[in-house]
N, CA, C and O atoms as a Tripos MOL2 file, in Angstrom:
@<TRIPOS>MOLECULE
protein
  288   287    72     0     0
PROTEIN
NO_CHARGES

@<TRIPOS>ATOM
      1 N          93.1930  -64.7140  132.0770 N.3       1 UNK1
      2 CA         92.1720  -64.2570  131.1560 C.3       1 UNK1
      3 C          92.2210  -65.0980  129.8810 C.2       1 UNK1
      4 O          93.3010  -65.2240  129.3040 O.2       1 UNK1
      5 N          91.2080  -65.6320  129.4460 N.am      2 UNK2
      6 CA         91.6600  -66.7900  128.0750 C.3       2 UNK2
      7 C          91.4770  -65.5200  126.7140 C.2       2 UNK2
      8 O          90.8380  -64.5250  126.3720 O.2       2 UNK2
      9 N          92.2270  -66.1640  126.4390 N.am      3 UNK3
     10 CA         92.8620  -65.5870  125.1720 C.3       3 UNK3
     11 C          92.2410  -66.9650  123.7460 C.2       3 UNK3
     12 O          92.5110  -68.1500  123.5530 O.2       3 UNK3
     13 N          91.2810  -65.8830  123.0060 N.am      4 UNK4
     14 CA         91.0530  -66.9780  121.9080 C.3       4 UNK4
     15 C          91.5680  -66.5460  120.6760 C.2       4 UNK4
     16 O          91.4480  -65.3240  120.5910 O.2       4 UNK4
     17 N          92.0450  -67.0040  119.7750 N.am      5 UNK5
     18 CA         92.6200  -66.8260  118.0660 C.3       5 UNK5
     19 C          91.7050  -67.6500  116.9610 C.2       5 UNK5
     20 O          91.2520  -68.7920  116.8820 O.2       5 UNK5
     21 N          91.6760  -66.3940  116.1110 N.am      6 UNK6
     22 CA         90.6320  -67.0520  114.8960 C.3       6 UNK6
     23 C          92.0320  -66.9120  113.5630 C.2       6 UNK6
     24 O          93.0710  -66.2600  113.4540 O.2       6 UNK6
     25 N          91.5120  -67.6300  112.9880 N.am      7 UNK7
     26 CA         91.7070  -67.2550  111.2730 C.3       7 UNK7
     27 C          90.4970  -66.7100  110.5690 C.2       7 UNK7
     28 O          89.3060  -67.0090  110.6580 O.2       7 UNK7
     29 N          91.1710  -65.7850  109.8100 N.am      8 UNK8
     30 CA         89.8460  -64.8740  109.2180 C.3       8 UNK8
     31 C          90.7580  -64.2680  107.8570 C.2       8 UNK8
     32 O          91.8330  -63.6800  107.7420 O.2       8 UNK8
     33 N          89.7870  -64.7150  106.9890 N.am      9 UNK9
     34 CA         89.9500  -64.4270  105.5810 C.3       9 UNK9
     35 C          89.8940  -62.8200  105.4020 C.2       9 UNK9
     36 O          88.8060  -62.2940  105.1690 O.2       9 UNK9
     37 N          91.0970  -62.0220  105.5140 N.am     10 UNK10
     38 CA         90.6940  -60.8950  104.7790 C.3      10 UNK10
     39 C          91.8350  -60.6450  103.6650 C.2      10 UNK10
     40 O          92.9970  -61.0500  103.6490 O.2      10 UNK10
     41 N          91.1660  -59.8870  102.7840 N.am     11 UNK11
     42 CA         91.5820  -59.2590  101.5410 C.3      11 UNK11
     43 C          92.3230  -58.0830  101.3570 C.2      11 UNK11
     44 O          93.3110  -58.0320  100.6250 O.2      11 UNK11
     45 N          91.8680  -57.1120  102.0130 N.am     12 UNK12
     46 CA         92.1910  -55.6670  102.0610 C.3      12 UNK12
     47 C          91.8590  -55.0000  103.5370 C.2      12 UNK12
     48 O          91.2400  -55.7160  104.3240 O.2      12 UNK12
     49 N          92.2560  -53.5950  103.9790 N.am     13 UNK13
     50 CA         92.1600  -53.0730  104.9090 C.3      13 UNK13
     51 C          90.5240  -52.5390  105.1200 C.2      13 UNK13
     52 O          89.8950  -51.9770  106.0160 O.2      13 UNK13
     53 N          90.2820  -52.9770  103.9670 N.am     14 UNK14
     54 CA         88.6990  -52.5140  104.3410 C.3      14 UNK14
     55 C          88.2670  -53.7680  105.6690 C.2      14 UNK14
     56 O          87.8600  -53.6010  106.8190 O.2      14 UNK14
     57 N          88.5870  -55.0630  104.8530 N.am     15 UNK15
     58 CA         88.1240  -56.4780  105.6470 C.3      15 UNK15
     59 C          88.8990  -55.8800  107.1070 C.2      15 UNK15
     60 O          88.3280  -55.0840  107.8520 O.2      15 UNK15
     61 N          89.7230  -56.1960  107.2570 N.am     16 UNK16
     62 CA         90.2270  -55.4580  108.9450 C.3      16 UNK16
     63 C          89.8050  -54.5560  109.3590 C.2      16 UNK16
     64 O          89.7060  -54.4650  110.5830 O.2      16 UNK16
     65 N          89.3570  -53.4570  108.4740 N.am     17 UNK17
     66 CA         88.3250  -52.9000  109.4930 C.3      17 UNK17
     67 C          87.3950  -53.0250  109.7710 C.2      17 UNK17
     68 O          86.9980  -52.4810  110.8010 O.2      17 UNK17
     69 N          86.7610  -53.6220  109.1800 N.am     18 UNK18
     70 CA         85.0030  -54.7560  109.5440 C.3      18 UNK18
     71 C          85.3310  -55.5730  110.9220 C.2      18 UNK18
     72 O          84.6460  -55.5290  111.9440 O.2      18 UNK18
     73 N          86.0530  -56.0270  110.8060 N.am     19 UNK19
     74 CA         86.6050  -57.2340  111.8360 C.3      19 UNK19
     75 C          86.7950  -55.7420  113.2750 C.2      19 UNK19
     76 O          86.1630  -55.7170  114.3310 O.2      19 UNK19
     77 N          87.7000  -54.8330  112.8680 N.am     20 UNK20
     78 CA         88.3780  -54.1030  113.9830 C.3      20 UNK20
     79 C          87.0040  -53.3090  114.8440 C.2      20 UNK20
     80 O          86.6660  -53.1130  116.0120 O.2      20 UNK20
     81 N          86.3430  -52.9290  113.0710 N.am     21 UNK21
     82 CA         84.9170  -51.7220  113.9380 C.3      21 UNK21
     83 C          83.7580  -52.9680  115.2840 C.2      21 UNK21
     84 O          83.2670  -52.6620  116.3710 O.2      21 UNK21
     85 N          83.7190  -54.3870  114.4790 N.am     22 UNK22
     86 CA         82.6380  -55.5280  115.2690 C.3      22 UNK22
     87 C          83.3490  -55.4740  116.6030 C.2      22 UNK22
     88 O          82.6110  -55.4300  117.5870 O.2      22 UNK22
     89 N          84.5750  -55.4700  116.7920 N.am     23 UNK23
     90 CA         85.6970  -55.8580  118.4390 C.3      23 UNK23
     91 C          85.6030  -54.4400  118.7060 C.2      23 UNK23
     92 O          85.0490  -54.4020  119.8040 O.2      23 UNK23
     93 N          85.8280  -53.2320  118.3270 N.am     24 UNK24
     94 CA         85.8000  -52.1620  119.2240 C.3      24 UNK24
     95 C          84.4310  -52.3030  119.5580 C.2      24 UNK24
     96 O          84.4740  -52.7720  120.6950 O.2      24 UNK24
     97 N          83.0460  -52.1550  119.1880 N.am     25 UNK25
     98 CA         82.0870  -52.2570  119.8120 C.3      25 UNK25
     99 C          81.5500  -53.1780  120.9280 C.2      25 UNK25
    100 O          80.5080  -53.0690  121.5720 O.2      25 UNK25
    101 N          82.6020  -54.1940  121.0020 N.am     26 UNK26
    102 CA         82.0900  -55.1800  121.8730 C.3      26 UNK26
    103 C          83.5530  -55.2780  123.2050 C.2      26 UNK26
    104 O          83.7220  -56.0770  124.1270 O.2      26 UNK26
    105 N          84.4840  -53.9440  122.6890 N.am     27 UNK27
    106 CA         85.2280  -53.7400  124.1620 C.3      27 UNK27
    107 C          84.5190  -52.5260  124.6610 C.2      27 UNK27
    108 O          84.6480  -52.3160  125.8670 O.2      27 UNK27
    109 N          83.6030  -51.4610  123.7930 N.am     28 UNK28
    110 CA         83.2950  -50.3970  123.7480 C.3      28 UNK28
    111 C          82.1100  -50.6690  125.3730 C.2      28 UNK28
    112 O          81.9390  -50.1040  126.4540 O.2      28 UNK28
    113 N          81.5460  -51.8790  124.6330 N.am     29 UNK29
    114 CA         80.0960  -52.4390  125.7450 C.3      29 UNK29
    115 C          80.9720  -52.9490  127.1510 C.2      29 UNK29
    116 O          80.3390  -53.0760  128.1990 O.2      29 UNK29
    117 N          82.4950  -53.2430  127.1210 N.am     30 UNK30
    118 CA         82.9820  -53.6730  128.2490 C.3      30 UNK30
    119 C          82.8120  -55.5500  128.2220 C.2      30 UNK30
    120 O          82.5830  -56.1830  129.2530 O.2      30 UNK30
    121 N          82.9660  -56.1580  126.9480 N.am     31 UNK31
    122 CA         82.8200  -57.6310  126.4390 C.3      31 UNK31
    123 C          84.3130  -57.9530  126.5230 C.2      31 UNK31
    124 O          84.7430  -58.8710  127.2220 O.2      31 UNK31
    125 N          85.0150  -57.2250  125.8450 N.am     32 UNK32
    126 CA         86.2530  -57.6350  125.0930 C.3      32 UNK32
    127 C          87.4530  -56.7260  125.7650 C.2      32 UNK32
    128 O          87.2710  -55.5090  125.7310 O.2      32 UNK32
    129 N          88.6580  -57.2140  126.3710 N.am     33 UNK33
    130 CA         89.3570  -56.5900  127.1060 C.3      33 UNK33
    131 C          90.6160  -55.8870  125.7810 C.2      33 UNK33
    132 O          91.2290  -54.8940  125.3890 O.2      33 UNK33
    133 N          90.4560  -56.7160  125.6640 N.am     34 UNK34
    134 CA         91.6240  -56.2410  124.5820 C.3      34 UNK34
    135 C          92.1700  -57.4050  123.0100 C.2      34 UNK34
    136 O          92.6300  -58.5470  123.0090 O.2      34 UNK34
    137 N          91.8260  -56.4050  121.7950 N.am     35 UNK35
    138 CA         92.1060  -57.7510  120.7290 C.3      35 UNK35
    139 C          93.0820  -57.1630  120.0120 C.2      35 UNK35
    140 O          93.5870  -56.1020  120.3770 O.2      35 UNK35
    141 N          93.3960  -57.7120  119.0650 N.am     36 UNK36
    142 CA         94.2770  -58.1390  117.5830 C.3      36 UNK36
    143 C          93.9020  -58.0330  116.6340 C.2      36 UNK36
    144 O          93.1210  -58.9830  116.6740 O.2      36 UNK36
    145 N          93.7460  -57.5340  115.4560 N.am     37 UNK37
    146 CA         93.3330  -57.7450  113.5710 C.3      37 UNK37
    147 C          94.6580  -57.7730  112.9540 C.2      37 UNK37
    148 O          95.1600  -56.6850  112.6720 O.2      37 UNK37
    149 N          95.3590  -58.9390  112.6790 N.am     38 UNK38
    150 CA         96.0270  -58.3570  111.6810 C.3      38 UNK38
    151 C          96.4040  -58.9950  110.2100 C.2      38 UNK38
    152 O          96.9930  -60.0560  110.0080 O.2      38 UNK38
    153 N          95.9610  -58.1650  109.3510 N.am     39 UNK39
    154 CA         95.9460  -58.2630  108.1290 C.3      39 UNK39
    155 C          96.7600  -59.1880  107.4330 C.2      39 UNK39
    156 O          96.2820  -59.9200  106.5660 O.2      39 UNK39
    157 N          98.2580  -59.2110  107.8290 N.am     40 UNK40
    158 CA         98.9590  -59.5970  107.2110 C.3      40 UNK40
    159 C          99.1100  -61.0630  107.1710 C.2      40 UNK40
    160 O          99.2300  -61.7430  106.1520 O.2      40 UNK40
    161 N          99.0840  -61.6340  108.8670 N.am     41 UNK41
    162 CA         98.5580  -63.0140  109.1160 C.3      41 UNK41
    163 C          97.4110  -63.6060  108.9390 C.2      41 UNK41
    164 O          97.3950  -64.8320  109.0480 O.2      41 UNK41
    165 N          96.3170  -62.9750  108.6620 N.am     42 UNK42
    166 CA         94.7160  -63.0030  108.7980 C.3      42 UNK42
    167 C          94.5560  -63.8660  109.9120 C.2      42 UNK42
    168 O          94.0440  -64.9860  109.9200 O.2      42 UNK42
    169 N          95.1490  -63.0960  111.0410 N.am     43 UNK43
    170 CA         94.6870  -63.8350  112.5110 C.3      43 UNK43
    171 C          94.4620  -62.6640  113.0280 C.2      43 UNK43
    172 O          94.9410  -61.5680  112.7360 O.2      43 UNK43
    173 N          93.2550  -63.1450  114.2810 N.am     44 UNK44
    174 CA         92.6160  -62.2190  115.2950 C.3      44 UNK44
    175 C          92.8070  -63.1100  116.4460 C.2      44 UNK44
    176 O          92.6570  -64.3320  116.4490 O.2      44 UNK44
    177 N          93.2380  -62.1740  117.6570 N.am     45 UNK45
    178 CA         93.3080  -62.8060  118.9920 C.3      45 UNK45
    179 C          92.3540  -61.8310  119.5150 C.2      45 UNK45
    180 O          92.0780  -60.7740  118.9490 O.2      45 UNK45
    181 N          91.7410  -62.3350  120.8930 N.am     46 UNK46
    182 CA         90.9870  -61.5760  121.4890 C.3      46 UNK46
    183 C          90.6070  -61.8490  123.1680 C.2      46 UNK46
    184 O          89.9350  -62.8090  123.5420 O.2      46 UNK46
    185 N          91.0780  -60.9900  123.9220 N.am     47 UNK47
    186 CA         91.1080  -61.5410  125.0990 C.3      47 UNK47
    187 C          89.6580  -60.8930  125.7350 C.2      47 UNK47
    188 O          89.1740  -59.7840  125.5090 O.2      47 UNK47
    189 N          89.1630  -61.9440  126.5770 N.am     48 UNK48
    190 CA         87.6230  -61.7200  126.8480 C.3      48 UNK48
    191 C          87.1770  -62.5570  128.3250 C.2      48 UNK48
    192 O          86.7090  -63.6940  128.2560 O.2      48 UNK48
    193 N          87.2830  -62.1920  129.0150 N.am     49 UNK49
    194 CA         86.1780  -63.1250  129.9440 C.3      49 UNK49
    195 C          84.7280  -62.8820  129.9270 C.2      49 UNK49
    196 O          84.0370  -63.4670  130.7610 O.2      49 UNK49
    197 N          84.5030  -62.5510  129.5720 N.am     50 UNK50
    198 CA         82.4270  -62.5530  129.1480 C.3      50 UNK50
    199 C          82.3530  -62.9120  128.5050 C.2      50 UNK50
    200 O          81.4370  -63.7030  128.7270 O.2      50 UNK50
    201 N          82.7460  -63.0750  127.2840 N.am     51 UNK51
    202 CA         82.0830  -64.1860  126.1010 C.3      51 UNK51
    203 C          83.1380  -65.0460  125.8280 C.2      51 UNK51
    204 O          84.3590  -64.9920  125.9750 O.2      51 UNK51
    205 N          82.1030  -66.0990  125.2590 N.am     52 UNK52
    206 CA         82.8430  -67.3420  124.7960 C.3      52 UNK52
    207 C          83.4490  -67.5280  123.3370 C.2      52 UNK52
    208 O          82.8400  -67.0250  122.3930 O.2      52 UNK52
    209 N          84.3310  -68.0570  123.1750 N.am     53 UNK53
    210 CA         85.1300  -68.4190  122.1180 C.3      53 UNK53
    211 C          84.2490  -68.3050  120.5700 C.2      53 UNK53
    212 O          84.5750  -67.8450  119.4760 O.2      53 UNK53
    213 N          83.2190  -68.8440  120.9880 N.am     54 UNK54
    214 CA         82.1580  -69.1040  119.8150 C.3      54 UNK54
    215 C          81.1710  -67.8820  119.7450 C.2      54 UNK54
    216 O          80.8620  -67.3850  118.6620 O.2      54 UNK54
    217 N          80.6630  -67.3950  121.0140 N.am     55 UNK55
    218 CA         80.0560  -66.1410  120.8970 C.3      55 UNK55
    219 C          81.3530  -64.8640  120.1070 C.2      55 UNK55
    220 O          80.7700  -63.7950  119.9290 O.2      55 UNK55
    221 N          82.3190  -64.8210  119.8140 N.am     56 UNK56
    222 CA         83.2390  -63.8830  119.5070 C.3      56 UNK56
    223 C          83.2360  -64.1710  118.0260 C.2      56 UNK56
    224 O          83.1490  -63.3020  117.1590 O.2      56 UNK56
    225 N          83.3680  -65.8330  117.7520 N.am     57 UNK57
    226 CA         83.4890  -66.1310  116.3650 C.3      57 UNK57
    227 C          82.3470  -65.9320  115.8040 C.2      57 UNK57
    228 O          82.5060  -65.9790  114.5840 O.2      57 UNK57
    229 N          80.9410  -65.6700  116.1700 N.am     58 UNK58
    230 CA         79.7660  -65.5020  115.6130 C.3      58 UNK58
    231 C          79.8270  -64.0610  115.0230 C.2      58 UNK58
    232 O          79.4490  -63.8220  113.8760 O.2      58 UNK58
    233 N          80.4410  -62.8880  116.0700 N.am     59 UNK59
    234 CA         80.7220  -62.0730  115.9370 C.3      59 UNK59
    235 C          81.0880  -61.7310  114.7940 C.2      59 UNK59
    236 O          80.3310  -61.4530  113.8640 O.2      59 UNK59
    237 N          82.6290  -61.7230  114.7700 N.am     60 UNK60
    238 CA         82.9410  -62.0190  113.8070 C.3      60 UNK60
    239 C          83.1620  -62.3800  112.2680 C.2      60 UNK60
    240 O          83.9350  -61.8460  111.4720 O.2      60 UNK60
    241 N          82.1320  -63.5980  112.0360 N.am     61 UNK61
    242 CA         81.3900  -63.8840  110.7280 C.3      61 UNK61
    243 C          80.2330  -63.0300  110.4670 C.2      61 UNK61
    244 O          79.9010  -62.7630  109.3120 O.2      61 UNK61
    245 N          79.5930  -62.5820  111.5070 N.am     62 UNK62
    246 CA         78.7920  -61.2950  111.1820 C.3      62 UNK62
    247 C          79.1410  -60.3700  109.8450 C.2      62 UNK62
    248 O          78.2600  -60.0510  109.0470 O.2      62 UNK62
    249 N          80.4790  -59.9930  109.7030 N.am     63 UNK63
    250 CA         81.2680  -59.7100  109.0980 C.3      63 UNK63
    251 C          80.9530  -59.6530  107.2840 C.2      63 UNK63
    252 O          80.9600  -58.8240  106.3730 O.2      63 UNK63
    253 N          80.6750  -61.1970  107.5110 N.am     64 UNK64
    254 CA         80.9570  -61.7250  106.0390 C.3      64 UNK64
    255 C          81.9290  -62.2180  105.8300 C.2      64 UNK64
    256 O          81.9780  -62.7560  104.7240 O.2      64 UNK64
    257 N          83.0820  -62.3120  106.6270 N.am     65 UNK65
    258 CA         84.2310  -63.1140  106.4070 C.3      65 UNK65
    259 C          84.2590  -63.8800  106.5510 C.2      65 UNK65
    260 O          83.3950  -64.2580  107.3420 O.2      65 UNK65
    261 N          85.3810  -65.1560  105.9100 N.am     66 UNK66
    262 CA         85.1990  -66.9170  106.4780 C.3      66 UNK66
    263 C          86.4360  -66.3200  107.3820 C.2      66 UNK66
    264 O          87.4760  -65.6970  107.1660 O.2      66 UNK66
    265 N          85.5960  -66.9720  108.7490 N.am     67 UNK67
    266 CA         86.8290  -67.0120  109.8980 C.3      67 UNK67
    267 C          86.0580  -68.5170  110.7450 C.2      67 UNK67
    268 O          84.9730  -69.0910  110.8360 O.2      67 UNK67
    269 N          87.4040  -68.6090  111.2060 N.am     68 UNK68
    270 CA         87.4540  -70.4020  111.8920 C.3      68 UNK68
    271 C          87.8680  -69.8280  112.9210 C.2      68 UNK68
    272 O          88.4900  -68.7690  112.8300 O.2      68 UNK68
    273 N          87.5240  -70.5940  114.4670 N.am     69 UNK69
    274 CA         88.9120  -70.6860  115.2470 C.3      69 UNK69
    275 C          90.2860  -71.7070  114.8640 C.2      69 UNK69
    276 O          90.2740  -72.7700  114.2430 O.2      69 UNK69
    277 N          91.5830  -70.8930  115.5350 N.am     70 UNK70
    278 CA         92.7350  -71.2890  114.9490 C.3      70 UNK70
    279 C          92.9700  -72.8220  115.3480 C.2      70 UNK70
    280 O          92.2360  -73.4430  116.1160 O.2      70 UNK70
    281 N          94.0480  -73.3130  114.7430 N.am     71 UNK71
    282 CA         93.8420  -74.6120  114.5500 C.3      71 UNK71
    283 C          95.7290  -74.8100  115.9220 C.2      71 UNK71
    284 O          96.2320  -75.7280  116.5710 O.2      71 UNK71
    285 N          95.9660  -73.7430  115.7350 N.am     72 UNK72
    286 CA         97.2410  -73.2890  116.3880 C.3      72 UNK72
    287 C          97.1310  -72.8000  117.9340 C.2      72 UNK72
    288 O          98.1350  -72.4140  118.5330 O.2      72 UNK72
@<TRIPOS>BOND
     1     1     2 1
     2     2     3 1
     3     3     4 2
     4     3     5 am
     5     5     6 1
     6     6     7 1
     7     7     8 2
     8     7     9 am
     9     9    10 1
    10    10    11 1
    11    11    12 2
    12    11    13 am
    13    13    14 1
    14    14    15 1
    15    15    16 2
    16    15    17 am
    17    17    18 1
    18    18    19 1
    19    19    20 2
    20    19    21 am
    21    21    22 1
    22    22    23 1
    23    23    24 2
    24    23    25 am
    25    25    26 1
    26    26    27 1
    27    27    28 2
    28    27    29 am
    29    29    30 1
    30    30    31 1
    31    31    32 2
    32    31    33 am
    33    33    34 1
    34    34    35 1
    35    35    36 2
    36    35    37 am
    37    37    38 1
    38    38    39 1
    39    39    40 2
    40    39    41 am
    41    41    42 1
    42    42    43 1
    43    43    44 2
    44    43    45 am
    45    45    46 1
    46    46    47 1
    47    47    48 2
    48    47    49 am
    49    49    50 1
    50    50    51 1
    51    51    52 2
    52    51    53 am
    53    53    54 1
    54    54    55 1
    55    55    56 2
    56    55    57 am
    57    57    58 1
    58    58    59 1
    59    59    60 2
    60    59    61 am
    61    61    62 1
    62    62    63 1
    63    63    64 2
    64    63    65 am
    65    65    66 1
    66    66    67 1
    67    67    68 2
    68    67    69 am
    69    69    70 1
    70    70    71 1
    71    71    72 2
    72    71    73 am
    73    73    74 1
    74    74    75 1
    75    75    76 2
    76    75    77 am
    77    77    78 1
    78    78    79 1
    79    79    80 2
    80    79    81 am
    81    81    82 1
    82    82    83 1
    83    83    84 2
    84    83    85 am
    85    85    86 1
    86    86    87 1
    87    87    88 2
    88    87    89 am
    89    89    90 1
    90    90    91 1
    91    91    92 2
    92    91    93 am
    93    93    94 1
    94    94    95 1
    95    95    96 2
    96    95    97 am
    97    97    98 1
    98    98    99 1
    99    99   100 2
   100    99   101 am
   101   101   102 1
   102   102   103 1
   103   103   104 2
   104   103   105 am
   105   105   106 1
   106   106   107 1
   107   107   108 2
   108   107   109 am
   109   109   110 1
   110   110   111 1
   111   111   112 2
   112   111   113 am
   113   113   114 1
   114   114   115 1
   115   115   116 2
   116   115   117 am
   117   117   118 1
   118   118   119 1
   119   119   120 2
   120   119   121 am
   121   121   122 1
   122   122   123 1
   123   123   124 2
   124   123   125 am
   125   125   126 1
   126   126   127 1
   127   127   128 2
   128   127   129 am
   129   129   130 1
   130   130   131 1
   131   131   132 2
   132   131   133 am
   133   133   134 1
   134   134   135 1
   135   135   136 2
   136   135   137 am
   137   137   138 1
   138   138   139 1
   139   139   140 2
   140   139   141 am
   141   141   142 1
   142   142   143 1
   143   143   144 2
   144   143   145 am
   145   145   146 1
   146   146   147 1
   147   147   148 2
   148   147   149 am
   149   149   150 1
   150   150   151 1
   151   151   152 2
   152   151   153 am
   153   153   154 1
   154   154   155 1
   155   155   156 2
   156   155   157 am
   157   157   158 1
   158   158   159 1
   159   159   160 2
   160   159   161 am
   161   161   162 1
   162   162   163 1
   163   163   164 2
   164   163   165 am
   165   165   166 1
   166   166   167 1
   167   167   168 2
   168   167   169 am
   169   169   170 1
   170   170   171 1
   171   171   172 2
   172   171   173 am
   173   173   174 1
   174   174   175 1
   175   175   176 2
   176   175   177 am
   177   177   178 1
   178   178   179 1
   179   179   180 2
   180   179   181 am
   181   181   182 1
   182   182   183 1
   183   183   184 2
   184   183   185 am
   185   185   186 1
   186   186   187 1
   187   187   188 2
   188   187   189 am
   189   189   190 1
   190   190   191 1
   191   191   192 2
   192   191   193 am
   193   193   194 1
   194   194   195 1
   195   195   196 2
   196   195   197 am
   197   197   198 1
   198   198   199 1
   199   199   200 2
   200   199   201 am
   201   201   202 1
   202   202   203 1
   203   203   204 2
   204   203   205 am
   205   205   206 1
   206   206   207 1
   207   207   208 2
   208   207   209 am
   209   209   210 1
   210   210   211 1
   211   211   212 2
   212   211   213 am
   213   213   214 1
   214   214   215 1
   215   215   216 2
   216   215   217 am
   217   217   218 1
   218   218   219 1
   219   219   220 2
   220   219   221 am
   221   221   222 1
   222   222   223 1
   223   223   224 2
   224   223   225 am
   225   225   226 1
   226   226   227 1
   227   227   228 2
   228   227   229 am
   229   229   230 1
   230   230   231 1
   231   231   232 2
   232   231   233 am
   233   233   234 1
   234   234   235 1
   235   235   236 2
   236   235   237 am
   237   237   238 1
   238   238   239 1
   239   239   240 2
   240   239   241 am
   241   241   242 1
   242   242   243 1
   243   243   244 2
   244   243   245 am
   245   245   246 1
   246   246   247 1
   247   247   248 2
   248   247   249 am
   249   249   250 1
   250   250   251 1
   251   251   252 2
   252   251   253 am
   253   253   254 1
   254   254   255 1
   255   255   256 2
   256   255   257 am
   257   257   258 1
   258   258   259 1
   259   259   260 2
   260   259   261 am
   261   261   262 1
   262   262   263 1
   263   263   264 2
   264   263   265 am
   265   265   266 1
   266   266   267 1
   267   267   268 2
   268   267   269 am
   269   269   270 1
   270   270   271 1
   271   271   272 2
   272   271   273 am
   273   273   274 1
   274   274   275 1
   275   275   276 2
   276   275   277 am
   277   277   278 1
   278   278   279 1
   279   279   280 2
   280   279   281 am
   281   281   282 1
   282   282   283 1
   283   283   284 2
   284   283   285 am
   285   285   286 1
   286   286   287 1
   287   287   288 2
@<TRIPOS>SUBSTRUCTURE
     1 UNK1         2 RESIDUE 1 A UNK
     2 UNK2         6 RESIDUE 1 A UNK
     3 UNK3        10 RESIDUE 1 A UNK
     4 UNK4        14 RESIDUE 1 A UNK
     5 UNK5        18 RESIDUE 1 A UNK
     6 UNK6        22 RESIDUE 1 A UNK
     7 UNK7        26 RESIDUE 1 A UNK
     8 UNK8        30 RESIDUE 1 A UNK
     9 UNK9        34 RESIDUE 1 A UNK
    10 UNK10       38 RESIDUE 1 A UNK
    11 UNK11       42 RESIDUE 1 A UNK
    12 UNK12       46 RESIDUE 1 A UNK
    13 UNK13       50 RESIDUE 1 A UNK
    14 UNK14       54 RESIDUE 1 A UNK
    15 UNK15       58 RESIDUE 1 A UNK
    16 UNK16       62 RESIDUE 1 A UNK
    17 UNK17       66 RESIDUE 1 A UNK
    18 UNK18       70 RESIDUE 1 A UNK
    19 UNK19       74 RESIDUE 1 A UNK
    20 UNK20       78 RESIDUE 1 A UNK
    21 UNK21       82 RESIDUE 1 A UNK
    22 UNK22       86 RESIDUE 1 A UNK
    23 UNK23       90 RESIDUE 1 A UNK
    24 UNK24       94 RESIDUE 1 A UNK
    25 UNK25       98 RESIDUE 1 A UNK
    26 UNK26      102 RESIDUE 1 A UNK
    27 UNK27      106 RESIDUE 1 A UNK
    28 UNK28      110 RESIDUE 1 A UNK
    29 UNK29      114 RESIDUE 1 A UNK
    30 UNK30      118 RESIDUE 1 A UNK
    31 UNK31      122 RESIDUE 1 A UNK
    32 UNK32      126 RESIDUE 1 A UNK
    33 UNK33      130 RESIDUE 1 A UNK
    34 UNK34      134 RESIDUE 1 A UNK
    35 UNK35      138 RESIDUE 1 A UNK
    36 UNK36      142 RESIDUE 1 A UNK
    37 UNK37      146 RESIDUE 1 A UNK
    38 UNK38      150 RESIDUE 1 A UNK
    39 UNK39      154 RESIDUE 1 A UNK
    40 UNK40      158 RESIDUE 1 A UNK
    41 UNK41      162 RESIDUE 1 A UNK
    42 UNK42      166 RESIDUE 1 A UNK
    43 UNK43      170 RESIDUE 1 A UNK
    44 UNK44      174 RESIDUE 1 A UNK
    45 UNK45      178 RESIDUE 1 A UNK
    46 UNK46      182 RESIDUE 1 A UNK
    47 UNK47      186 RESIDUE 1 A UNK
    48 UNK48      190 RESIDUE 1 A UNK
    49 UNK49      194 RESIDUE 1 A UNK
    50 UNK50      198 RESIDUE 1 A UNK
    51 UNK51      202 RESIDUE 1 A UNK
    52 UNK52      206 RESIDUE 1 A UNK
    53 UNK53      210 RESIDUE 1 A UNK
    54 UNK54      214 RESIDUE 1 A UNK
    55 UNK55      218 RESIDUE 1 A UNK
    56 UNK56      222 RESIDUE 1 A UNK
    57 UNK57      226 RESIDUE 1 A UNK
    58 UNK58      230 RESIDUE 1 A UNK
    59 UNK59      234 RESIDUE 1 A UNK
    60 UNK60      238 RESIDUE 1 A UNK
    61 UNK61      242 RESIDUE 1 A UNK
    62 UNK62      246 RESIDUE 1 A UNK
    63 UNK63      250 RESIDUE 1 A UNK
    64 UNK64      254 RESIDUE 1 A UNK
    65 UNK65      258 RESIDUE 1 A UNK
    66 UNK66      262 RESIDUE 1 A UNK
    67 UNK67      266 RESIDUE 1 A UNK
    68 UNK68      270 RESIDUE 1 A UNK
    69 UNK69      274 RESIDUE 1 A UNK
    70 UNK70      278 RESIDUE 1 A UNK
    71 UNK71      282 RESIDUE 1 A UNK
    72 UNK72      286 RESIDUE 1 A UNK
């Protein structure tokens, strides 16, 4: 199952939960098997076979957050 990792700028637990509420809705639809937020690293992993790396990061910035995929 590919496993993708972003960097994502958050600030506070509010920002992780923006990030957490966009990924539960899109494992909720049966997109996203299982992800990651965590605050402290400002990395998100997210394991998915239906969408693509970039469809997740669009997601994502939906947000308002600056998030990249990881460089790691």
């Amino acid at each position: 199952m590919p496993v993708y990792k972003y960097d994502v700028t958050m600030t506070c637990s509010g920002c992780s939960g923006a990030v957490t509420r966009v990924l539960n809705k899109l494992k909720d639809a049966g997109s996203v098997e299982q992800f990651d937020v965590s605050l402290e690293t400002q990395k998100v992993t997210v394991e998915s076979e239906k969408l693509s790396e970039a469809d997740i990061l669009q997601t994502i910035q939906k947000t308002g957050k600056a998030a990249k995929v990881a460089s790691d």
